[in-house]
N, C-alpha and C positions, 0 to 999 in steps of 0.2 A: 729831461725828467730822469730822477734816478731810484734805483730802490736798495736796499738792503738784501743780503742773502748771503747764506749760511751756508761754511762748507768745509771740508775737513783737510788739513794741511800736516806735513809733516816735514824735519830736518833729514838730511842723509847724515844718521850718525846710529852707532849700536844698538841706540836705545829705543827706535823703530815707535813712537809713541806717537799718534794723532792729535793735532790741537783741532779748535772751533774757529772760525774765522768767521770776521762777519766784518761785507764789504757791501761798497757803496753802491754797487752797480752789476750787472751780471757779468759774466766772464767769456771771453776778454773784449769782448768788442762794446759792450753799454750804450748809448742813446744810438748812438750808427750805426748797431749792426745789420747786419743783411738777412740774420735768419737767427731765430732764438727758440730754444728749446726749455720745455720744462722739463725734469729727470723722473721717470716713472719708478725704475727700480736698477738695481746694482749690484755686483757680484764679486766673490771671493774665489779664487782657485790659485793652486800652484804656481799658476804662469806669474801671478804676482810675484813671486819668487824672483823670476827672471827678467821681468819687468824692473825689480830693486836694483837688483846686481848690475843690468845693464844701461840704467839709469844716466848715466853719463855720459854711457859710451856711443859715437858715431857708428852707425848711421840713426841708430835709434831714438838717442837722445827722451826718453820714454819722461825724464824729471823736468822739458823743456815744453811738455803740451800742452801746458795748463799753467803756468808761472803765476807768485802771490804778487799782488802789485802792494809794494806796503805804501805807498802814499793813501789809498784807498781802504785796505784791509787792516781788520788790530785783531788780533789774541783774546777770547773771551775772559779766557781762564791766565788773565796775567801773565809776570814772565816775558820775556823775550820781545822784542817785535818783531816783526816776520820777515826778516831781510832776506834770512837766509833758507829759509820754507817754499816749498813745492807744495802740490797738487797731486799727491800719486793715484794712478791710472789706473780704471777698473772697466771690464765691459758690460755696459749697461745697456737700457731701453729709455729712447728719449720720445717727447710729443713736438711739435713744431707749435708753437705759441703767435710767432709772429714772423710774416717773410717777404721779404722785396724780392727773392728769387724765381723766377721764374719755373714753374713745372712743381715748386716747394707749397704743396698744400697747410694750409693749417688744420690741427687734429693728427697730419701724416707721424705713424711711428718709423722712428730711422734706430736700428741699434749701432753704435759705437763705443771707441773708447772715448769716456768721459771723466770726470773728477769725481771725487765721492760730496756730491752737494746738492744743490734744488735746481738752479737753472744755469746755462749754458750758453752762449752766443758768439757768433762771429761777426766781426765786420766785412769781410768778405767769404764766395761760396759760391758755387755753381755743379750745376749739373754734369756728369760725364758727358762727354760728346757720342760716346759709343754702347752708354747705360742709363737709360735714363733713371733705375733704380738707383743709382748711384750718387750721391751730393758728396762732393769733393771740396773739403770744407779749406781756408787758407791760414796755412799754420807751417812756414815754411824751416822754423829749427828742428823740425819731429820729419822722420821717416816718411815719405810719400804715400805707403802700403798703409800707415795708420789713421789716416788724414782723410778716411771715405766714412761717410754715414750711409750705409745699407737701410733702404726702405722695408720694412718689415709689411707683408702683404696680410689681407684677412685670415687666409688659409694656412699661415705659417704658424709651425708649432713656438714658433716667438713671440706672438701675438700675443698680448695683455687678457686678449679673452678666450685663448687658449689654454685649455687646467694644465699643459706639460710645460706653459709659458717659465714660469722659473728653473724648471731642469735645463728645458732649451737656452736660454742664457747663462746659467752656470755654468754648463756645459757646453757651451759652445766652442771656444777656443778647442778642449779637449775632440770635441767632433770632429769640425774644421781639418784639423792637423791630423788627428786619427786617418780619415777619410782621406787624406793626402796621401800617408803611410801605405797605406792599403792601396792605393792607384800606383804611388811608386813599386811597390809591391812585384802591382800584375803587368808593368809594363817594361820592368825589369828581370820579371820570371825569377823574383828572390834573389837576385845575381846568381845567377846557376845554381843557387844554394838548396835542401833541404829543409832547412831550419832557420828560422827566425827568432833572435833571440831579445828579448825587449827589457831593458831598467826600469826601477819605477811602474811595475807589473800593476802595482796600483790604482796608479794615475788614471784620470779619464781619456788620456790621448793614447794607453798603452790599451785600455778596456777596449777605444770603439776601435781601434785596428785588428784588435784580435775576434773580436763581434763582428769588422764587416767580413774578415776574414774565413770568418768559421760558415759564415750566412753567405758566401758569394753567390751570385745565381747558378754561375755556370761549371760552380766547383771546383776553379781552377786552384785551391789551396787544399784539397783533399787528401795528396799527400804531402804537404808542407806541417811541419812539427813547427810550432808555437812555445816557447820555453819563456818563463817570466822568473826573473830577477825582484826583489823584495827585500824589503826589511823585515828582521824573523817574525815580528809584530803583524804584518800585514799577509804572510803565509797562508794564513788558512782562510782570509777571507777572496784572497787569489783561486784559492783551489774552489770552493766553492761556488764562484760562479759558472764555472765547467768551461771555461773558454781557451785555456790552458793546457797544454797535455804534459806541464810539469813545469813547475814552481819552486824555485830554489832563494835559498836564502845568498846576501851579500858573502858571506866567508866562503860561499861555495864556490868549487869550480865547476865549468861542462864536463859532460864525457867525454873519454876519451874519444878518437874518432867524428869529433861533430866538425861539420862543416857547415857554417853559418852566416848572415848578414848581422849584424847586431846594430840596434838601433838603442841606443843611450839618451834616453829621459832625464836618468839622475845627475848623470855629468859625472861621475863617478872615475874618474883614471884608473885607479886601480882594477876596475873590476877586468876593463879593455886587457889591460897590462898582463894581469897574471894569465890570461887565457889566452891570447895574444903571443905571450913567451911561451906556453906550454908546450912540445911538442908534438902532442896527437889532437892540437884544435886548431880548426885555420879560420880565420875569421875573415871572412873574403872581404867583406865590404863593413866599415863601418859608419852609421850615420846618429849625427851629433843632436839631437833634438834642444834638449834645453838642461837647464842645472836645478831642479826640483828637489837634490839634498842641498843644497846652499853650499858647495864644494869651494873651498878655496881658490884662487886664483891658481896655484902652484899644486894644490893636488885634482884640477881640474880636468876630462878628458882631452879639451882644447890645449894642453900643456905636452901631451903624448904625439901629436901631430907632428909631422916628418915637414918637412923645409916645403915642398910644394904644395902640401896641404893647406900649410898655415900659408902660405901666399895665393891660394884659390880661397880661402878663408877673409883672407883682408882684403882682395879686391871686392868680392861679394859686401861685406861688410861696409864697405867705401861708399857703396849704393850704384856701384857704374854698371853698364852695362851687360847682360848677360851674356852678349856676344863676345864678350874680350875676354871672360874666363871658362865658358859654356866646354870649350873643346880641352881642361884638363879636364882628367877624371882622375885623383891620388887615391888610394884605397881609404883614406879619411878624408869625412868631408862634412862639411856644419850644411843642416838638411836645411833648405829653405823651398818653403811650402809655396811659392809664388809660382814656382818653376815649374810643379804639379799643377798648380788651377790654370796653367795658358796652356799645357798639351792639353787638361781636359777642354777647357774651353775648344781647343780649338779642333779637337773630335765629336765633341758632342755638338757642338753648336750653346751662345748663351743660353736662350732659353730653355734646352736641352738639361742641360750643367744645372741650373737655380731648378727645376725639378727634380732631378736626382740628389741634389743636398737635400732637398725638404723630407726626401724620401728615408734618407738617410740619418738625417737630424730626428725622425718621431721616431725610426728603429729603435735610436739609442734613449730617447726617452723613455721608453717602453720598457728597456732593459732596464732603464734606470730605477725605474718607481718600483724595481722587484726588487732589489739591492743599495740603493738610495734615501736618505730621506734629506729634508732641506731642513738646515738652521737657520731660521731666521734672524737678524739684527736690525733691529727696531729702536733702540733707545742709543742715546749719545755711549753711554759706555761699552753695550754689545756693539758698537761698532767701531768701538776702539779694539775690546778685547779681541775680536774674531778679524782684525790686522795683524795685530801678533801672531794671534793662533796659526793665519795659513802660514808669514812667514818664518817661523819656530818649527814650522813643521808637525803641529799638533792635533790640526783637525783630522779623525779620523778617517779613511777612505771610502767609506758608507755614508758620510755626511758629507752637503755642499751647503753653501754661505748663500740669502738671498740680502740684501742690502734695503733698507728705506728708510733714506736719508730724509727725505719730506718730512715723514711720521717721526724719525726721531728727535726732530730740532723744531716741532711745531707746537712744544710747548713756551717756544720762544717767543711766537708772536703775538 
């Protein structure tokens, strides 16, 4: 038995523009699959940025999760066949429709990364052996780390019947990683530093580190100074949240005398560079978060990286193990958030760790709804438009993207 369904595909080419697709069968698994999901709702953020850029690249392979099959799939809107089209990646909230999996309820919400479309399936999928939250879906050219569908519980600000339900998933990635920031943070003591200097002051992943930081219970950031980096455009909406104790634009340098860890969002080289050379700023440690200005390959932070750097860089990258590169430490280093969630896991204990997120996740909702509002995209064109928008760089920092894709292609049927 097969059905039709609608979903939105794109070329890796400048022109970053969404087509319609409409194929025979769900994706990828169709009458065999092991577990099939219907897509509730979908989300726009930065990360897609990074997502684009690293699209290709191993271990990620981010344009390899979701692949068009053109024997099956055609182009609405004419034009082209889909040969050479993808699926690009967005974190959404899915339902379980149908499942030969064991422990996989139907009704159960799981959020992951999905395609921007209606439904979703695999022909293979299993449970963690050590979570049973966890469905570990089989999708073997995509990165291991992205290949989990998280069970979304009643009480979780992710929840569909939860009102913070859309910030929590817009905002999730930014939590997530914020929240890792902050544990690297305290379990590092700053790297001896004072000062914490973050890119991309903006962003949601720069907001909820300097949020859990400000709010830590036990205070331990009470003297650590907070310094956020911006585009001059995004300046005063940095200062105003109050979570900053000084917000500077990109041409700017630090003061003299700062001694810092700097953690880079924007991916920005130059900003590293010129503080970096200066000589009254030492930047003790720097960590690489992601490239949220769309920086060039060549004017990228990753390009400023010293020879042991970029070779703790590409074995991490390779996807091998943590033990073969764990014992460098170069003063640069591309932050992977993986290596944070197993020391907490393994202090807090699992279910320890999954209440302290959720703890953490409604905080940042909470901040969110005083400084936030969601833009909706609803019809086939706002969700082409507002693909561009995040990767242009245009959506405002006060606005997040909620996605429905259902609603907008269901004047199709």
């Amino acid at each position: 038995m097969s059905s039709v369904i609608y979903s939105f595909a794109c070329k890796k080419d400048p022109v970053q523009r969404l087509e319609l697709l409409e194929t025979e069968e769900p994706l990828p698994g169709g009458d065999a699959a092991a577990v099939t999901f219907k897509i509730l709702r979908g989300s726009l953020t930065a990360n897609n940025k990074f997502y684009w850029s690293f699209g290709e690249r191993p271990p990620f392979n981010f344009n390899r999760c979701y692949p068009v099959d053109p024997a099956r799939s055609k182009l609405l809107d004419g034009g082209d066949t889909p040969n050479d089209y993808f699926h690009p990646v967005v974190w959404g909230i899915c339902e379980v429709t149908s499942s030969n999996v064991e422990g996989v309820e139907i009704g159960t919400q799981y959020m992951a990364m999905l395609p921007m479309g209606e439904t979703v399936s695999f022909a293979r999928a299993h449970v963690k052996e050590d979570d049973e939250d966890i469905l570990v879906v089989d999708r073997p050219a995509t990165f291991s780390a992205y290949n989990q569908f998280t069970k979304i519980d009643a009480d979780s600000p992710l929840s569909t019947s939860c009102e913070h339900s859309d910030t929590a998933l817009v905002c999730f990635p930014g939590i997530v990683t914020g929240h890792g920031l902050y544990y690297r943070m305290l379990r590092t003591d700053c790297y001896g530093t004072d000062t914490v200097v973050v890119t991309s002051a903006s962003s949601k992943v720069a907001l909820a580190m300097a949020l859990y930081m400000r709010n830590d219970p036990d205070k331990k950031f009470a003297h650590t100074k907070i310094v956020g980096y911006t585009s001059s455009s995004n300046v005063e909406f940095c200062k105003k949240t109050g979570l900053y104790d000084d917000v500077i634009g990109y041409h700017e340098m630090l003061p003299q005398s700062t001694k810092c860890v700097m953690i880079d969002i924007a991916g920005r080289g130059d900003i590293y560079t010129k503080n970096n050379n200066a000589p009254a700023v030492d930047v003790a440690k720097l960590l690489v978060v992601g490239n949220s200005s769309g920086a060039d390959d060549k004017d990228s932070t990753a390009k400023t990286f010293s020879f042991p750097a970029t070779i703790k860089m590409a074995l991490a990258m390779m996807g091998l193990p943590a033990r073969l590169h764990s014992w460098m430490d170069p003063k640069q280093q591309l932050y992977l958030i993986w290596e944070d969630m197993a020391a907490m896991k393994e202090e807090m204990g699992g279910e320890e760790m999954k209440k302290t997120q959720k703890e953490y996740s409604l905080a940042f909702c909470k901040f969110a709804k005083e400084w936030m509002r969601a833009k909706e995209a609803e019809t086939e064109e706002e969700v082409r438009q507002a693909f561009v928008d995040i990767l242009q760089g245009s959506v405002l920092p006060s606005e997040f993207i909620a996605l429905d894709v259902a609603k907008a292609v269901a004047h199709r049927r």
